[in-house]
MDTraj code that builds the backbone (N, CA, C; nanometers):
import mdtraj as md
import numpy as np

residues = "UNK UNK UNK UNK UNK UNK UNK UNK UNK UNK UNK UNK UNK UNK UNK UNK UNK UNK UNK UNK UNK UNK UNK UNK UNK UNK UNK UNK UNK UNK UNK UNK UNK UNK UNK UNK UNK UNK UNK UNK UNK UNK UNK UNK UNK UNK UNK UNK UNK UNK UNK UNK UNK UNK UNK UNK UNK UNK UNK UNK UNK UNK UNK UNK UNK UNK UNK UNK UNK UNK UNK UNK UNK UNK UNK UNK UNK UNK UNK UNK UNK UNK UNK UNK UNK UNK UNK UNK UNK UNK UNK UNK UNK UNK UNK UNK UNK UNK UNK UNK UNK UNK UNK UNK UNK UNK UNK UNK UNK UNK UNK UNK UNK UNK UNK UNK UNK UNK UNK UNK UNK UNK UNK UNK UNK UNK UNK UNK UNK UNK UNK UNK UNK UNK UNK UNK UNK UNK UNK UNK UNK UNK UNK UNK UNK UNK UNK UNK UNK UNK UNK UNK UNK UNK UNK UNK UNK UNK".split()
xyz = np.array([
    [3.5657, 0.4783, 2.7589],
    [3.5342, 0.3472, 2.8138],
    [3.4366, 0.3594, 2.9305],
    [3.4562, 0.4100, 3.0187],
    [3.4028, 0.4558, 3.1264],
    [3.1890, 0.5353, 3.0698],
    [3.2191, 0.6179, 2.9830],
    [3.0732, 0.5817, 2.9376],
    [3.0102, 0.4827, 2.9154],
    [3.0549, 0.4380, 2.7758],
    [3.0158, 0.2886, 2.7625],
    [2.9787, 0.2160, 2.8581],
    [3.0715, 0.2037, 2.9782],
    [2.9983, 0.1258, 3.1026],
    [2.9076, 0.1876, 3.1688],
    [2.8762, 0.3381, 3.1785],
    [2.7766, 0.3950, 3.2583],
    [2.6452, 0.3473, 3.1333],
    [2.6735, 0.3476, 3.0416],
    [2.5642, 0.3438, 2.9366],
    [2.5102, 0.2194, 2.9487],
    [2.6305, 0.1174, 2.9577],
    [2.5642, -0.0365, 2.9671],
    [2.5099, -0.1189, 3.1011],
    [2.5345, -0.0128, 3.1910],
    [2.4836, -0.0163, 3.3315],
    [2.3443, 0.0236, 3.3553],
    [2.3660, 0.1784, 3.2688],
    [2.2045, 0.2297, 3.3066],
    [2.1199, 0.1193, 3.2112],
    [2.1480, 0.0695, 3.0601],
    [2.0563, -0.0059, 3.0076],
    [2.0310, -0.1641, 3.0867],
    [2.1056, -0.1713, 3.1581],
    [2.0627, -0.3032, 3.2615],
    [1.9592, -0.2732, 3.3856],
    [1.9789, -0.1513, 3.4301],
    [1.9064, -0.1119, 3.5472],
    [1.7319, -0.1045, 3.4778],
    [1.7575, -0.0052, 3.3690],
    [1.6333, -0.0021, 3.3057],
    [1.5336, -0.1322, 3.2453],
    [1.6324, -0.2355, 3.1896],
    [1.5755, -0.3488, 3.1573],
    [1.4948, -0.4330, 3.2743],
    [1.5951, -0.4587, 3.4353],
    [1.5116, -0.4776, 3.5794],
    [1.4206, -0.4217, 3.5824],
    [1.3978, -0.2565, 3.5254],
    [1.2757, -0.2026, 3.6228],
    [1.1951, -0.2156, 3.5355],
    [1.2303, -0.2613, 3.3732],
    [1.0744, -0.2941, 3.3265],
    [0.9771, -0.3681, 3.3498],
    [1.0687, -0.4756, 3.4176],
    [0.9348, -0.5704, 3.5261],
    [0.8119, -0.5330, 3.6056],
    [0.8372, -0.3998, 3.6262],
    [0.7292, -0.3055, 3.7477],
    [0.7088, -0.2109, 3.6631],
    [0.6914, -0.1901, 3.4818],
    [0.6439, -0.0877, 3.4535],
    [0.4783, -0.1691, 3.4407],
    [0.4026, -0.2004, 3.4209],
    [0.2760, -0.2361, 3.4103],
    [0.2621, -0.2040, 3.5686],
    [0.3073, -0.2399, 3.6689],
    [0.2747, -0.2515, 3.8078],
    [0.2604, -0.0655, 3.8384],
    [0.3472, -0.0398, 3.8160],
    [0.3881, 0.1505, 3.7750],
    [0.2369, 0.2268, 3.7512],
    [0.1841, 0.1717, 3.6343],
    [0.1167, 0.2603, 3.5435],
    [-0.0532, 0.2272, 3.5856],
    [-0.0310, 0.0986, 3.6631],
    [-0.1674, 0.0630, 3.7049],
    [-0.1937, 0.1313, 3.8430],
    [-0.0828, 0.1343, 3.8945],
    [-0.1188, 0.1377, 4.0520],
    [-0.1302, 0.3062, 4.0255],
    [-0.0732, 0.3640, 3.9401],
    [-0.0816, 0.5132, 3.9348],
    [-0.2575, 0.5435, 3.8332],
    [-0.2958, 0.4593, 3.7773],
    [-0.4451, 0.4559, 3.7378],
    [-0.5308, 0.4466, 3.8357],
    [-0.4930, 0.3375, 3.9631],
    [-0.6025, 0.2973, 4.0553],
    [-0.6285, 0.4535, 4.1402],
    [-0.4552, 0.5355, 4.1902],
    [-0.4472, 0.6351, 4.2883],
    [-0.5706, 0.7549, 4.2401],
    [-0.5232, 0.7394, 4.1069],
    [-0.6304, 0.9014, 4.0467],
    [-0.8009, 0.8427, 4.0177],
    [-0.8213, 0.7174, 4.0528],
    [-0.9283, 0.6794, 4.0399],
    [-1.0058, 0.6641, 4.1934],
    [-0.9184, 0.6257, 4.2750],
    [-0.9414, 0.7103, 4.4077],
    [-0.9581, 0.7827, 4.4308],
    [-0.8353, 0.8749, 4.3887],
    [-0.8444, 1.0258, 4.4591],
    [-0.9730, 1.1105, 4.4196],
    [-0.9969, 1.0764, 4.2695],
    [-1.0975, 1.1853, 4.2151],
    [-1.3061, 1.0901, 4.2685],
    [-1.2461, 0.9447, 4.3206],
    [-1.3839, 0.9035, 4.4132],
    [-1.3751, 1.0015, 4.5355],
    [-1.2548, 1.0262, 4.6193],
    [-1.2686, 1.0954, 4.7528],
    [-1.3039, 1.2143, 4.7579],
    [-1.2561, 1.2896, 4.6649],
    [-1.2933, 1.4262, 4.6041],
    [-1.4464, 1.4248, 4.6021],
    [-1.4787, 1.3999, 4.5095],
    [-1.6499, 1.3680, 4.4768],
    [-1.7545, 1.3228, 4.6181],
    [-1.6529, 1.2745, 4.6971],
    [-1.7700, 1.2102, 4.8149],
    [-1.7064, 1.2969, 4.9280],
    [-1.6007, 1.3793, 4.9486],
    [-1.5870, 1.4772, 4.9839],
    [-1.6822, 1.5999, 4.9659],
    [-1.7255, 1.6212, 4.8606],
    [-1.7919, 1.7241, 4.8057],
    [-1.9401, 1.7218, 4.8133],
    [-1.9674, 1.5662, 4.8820],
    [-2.1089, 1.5822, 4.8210],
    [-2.1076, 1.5169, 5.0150],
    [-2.0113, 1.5554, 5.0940],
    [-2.0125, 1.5253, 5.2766],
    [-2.0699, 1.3716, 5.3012],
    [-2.0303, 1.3061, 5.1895],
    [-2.0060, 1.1369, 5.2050],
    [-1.9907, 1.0856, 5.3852],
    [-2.0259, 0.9562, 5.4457],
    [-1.9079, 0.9566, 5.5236],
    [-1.8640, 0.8210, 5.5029],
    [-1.8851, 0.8066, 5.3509],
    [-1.8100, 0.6790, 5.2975],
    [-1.6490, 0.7652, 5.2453],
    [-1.6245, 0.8295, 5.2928],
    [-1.5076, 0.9194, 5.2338],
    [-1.4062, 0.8381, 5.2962],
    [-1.4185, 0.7835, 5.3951],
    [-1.2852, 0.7389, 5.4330],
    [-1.2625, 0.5713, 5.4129],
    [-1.2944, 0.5386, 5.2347],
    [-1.2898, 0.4500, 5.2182],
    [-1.1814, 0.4561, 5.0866],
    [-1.2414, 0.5613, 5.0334],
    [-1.0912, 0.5891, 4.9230],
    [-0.9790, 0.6586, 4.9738],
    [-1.0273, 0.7317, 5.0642],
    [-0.8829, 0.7895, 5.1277],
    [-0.8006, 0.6336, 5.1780],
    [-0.8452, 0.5666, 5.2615],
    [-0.7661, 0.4402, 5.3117],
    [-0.7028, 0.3560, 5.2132],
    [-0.7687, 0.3922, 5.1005],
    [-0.6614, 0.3817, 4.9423],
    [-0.5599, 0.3929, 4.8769],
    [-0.6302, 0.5453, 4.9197],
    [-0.5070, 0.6347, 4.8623],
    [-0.4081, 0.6192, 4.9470],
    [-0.3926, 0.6076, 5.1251],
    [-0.3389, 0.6038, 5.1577],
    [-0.2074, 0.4688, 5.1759],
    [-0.3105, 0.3607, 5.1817],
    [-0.1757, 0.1798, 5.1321],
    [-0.1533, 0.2191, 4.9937],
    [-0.1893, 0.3190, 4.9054],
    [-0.1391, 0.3365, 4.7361],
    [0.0169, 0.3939, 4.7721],
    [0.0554, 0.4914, 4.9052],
    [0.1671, 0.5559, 4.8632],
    [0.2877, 0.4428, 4.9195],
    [0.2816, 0.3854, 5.0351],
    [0.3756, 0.2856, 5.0351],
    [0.3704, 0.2607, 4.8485],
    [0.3182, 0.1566, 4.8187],
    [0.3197, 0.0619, 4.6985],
    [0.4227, 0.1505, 4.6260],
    [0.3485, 0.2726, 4.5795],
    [0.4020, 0.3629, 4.5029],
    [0.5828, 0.3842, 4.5379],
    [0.6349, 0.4082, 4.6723],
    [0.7620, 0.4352, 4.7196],
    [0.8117, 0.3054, 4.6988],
    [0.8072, 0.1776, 4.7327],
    [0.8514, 0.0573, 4.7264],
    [0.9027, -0.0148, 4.6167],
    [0.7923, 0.0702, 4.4608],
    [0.7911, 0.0396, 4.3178],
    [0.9171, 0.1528, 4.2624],
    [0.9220, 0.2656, 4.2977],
    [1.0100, 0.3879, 4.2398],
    [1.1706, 0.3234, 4.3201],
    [1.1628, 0.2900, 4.4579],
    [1.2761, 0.1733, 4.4792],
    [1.3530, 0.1004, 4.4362],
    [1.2474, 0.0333, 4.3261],
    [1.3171, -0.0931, 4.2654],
    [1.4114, -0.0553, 4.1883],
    [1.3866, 0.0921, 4.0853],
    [1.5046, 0.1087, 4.0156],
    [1.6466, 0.0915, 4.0813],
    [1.6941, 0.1207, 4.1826],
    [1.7903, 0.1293, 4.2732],
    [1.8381, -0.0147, 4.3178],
    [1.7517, -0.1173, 4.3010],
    [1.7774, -0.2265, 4.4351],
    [1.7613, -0.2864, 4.3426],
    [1.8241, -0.3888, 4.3077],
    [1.7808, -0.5661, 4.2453],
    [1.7960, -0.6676, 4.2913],
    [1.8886, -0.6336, 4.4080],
    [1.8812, -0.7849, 4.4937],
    [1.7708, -0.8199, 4.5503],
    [1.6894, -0.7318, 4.5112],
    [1.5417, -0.7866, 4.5947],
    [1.4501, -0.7418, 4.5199],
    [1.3528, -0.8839, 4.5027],
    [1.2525, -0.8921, 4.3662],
    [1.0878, -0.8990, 4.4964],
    [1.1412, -0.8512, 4.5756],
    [0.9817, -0.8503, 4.6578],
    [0.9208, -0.7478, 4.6856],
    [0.7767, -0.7588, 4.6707],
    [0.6900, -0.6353, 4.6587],
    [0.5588, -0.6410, 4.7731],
    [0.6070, -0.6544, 4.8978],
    [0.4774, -0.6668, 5.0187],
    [0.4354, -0.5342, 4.9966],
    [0.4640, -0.4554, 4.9876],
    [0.3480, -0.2662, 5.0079],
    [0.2560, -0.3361, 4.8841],
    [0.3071, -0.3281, 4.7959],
    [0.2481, -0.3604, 4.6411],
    [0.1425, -0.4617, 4.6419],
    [0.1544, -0.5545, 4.6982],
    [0.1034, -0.6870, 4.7101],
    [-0.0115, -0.6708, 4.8396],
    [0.0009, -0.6313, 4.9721],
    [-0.0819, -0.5426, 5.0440],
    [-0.1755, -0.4682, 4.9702],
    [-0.1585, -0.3691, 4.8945],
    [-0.2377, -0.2649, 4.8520],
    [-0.3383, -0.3359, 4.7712],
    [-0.2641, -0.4396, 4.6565],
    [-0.3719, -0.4733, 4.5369],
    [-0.4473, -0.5716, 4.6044],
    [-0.3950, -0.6368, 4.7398],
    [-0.5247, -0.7181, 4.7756],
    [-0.6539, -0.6580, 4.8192],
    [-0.5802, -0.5453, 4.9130],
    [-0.6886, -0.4775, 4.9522],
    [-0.7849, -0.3915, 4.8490],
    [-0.7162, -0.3654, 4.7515],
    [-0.8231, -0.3221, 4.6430],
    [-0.9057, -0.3657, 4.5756],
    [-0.8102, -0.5718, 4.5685],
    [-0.9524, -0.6751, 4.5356],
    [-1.0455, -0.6798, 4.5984],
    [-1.0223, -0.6578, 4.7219],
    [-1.1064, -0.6928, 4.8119],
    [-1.2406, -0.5877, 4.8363],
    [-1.2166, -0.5048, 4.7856],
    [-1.2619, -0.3691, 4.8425],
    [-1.3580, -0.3539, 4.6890],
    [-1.3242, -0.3913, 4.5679],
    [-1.3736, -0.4018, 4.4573],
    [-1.4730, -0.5389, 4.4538],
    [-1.4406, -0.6399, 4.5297],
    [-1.5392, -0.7289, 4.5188],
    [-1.6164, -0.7539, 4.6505],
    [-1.5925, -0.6778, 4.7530],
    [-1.7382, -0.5996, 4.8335],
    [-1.8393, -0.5118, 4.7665],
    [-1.7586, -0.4540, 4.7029],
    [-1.7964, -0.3064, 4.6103],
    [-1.9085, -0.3727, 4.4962],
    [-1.8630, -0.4778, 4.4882],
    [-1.9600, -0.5682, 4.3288],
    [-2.0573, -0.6423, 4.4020],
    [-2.0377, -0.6848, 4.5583],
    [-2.1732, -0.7523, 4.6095],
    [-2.2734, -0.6476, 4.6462],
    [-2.2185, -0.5438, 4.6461],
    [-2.3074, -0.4052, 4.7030],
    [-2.4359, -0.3578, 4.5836],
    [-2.3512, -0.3848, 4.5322],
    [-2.4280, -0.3847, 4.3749],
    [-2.5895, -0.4187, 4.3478],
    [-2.5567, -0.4905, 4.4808],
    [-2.6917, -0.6310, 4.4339],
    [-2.7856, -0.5495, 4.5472],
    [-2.7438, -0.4556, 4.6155],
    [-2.8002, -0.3790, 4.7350],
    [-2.8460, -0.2682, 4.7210],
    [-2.9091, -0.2120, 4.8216],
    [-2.9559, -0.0951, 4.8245],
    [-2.8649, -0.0016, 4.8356],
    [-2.7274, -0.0741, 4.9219],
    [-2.6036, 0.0022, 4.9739],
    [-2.5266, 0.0614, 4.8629],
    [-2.5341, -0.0164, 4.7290],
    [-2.4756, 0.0426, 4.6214],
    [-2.4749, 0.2016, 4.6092],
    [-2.5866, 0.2641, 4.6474],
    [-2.5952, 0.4061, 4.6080],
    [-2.5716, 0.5214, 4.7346],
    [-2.5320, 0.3951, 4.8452],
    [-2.4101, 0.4329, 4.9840],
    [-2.3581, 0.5166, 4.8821],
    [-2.2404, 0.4429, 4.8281],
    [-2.1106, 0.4638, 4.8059],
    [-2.0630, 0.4965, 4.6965],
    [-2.1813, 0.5364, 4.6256],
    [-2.2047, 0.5998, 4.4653],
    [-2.3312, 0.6785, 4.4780],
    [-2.2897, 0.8140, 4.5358],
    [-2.4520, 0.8630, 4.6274],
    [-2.4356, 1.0195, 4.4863],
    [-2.3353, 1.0084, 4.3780],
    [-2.2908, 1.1166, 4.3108],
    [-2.3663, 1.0515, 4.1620],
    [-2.3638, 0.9043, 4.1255],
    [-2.4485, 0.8547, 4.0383],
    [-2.5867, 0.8045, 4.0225],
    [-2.6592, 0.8315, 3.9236],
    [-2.7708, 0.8191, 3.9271],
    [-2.7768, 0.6138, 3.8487],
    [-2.9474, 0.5802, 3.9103],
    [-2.8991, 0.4453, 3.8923],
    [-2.9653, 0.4159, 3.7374],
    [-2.9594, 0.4967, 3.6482],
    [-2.9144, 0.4350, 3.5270],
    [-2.7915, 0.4231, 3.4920],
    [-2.6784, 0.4545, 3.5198],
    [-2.5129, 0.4317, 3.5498],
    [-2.4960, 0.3435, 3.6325],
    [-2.5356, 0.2685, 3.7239],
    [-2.5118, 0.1881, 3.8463],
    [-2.4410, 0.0460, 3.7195],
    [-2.5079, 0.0077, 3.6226],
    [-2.4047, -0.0862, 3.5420],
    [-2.3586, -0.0339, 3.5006],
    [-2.3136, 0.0696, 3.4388],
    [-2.1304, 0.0860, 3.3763],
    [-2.0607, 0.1098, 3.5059],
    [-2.1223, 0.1602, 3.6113],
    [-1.9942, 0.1526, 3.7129],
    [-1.9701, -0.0031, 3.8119],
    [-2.0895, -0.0846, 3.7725],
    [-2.0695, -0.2002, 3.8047],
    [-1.9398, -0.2610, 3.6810],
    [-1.9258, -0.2271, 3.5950],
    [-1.8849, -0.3140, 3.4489],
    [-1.7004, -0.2477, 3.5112],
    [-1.7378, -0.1200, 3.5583],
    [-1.5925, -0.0724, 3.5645],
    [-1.5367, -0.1358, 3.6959],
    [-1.6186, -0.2059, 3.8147],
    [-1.5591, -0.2228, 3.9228],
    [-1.5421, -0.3967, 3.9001],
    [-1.5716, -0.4439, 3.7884],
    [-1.5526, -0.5830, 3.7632],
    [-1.4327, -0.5541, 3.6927],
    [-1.3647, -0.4532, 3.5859],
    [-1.2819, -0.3764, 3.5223],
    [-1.1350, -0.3983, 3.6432],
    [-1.1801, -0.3123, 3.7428],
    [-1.0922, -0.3474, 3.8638],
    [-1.0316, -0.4441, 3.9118],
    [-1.1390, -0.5202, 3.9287],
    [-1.1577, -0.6102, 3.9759],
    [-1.0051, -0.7551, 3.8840],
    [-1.0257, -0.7481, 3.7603],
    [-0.9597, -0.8368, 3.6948],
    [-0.8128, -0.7440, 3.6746],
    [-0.8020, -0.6287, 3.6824],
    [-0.6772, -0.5659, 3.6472],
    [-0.5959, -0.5987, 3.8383],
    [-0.6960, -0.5953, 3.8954],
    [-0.6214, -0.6067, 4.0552],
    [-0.5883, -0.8077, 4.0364],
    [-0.6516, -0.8430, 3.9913],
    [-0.6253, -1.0072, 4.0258],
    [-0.5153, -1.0049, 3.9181],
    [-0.4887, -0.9343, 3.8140],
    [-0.3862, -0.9680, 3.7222],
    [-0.2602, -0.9002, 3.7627],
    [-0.2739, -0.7941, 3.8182],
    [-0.1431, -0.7568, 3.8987],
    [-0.0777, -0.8235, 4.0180],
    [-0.1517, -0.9117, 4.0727],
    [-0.1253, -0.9745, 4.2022],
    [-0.0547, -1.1071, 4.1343],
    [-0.1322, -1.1890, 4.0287],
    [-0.0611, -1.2420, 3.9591],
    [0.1396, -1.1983, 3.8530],
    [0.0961, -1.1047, 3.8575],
    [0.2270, -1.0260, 3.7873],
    [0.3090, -1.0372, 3.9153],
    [0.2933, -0.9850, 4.0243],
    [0.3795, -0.9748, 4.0820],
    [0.3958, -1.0626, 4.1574],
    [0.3291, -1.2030, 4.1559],
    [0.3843, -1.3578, 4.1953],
    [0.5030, -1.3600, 4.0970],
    [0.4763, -1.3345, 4.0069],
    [0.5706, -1.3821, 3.8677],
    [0.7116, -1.2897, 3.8924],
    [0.6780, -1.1743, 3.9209],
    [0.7785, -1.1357, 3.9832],
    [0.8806, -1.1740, 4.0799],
    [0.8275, -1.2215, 4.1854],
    [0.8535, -1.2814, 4.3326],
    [0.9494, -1.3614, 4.2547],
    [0.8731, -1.4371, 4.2082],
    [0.9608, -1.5581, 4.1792],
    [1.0295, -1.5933, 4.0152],
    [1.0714, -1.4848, 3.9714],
    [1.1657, -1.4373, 3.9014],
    [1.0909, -1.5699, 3.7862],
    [0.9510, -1.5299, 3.7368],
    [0.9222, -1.6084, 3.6230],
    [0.8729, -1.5033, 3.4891],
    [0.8513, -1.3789, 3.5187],
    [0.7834, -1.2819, 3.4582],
    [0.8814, -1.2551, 3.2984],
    [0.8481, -1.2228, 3.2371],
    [0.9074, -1.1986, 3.0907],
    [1.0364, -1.1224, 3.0944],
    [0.9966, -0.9859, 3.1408],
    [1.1101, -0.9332, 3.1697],
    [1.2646, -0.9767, 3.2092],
    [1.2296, -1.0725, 3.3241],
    [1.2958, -1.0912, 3.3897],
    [1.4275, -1.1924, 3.3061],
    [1.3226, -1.2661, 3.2085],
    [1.4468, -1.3484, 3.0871],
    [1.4739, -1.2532, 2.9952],
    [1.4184, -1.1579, 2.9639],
    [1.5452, -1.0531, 2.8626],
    [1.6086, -0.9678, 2.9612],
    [1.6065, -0.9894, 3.1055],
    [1.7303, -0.9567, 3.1654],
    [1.8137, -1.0431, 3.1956],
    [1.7863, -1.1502, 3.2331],
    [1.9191, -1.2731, 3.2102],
    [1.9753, -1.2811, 3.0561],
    [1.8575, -1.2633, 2.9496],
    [1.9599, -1.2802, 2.8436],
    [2.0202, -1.1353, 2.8173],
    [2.0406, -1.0180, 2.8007],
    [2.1088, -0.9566, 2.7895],
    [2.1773, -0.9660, 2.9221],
    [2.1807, -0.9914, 3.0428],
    [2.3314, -1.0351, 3.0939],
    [2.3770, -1.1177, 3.0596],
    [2.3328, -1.2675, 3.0043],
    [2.4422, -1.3384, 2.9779],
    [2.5282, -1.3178, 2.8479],
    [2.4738, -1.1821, 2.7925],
    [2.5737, -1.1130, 2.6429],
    [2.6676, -1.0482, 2.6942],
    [2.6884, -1.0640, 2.8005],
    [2.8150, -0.9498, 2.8109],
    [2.9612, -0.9963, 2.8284],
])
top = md.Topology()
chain = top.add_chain()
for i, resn in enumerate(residues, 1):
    res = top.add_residue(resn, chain, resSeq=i)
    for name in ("N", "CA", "C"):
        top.add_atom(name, md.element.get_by_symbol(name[0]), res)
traj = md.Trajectory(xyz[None], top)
């Protein structure tokens, strides 16, 4: 008996934290898409370097706050998370007016400017995956997100 309930416990915990697996898998896409920009502008003595590091760095809150949730359900709020992806909109749609500049090749001094549009195409790429996560995790907040009704309905089966 006592399994059974550890079993039907852990499949409830897991069903909560599927709410933050998209949030999970993105914010861990954005970190290595940082890290390997800081690297590169590290390497090439950038001193735009301390623009992905300041990334990487609001990425690890998010990151600790999200690995959390498995543990906690009384609380559906995500400020590190919500912090970070603004600042990454934000930072992605400076990044897309730069574009239009000379400054573009600031901060992409490793690409040559026949690439300057696919890495424009990828920071508009950003750009909509950061506004759709910020959206996700309104939906979250306020307990409207998908997940969140096949966790009321498998609790109300029990």
């Amino acid at each position: 008996m006592a399994k059974a309930e550890s079993k039907k416990e852990f499949k409830e915990k897991s069903l909560y934290y599927n709410r933050y697996f998209s949030l999970r898998y993105l914010t861990a896409g954005y970190f290595f898409v940082n890290f390997w920009w800081l690297i590169v502008l590290a390497m090439g003595g950038s001193e735009v370097v301390l623009l992905p590091l300041a990334l990487l760095l609001l990425c690890i809150p998010a990151i600790w706050e999200q690995k959390k949730k498995f543990d906690q359900r009384e609380d559906n709020e995500l400020p590190q998370t919500k912090h970070y992806y603004l600042f990454q909109v934000v930072i992605n749609i400076l990044l897309g007016i730069c574009y239009f500049t000379s400054a573009f090749s600031f901060f992409y001094p490793f690409v040559d400017s026949a690439a300057f549009s696919f890495l424009f195409m990828l920071l508009l790429l950003g750009l909509a995956i950061g506004i759709w996560s910020l959206h996700h995790i309104s939906q979250i907040e306020r307990n409207e997100d998908k997940f969140f009704r096949r966790y009321e309905a498998y609790a109300r089966q029990k």
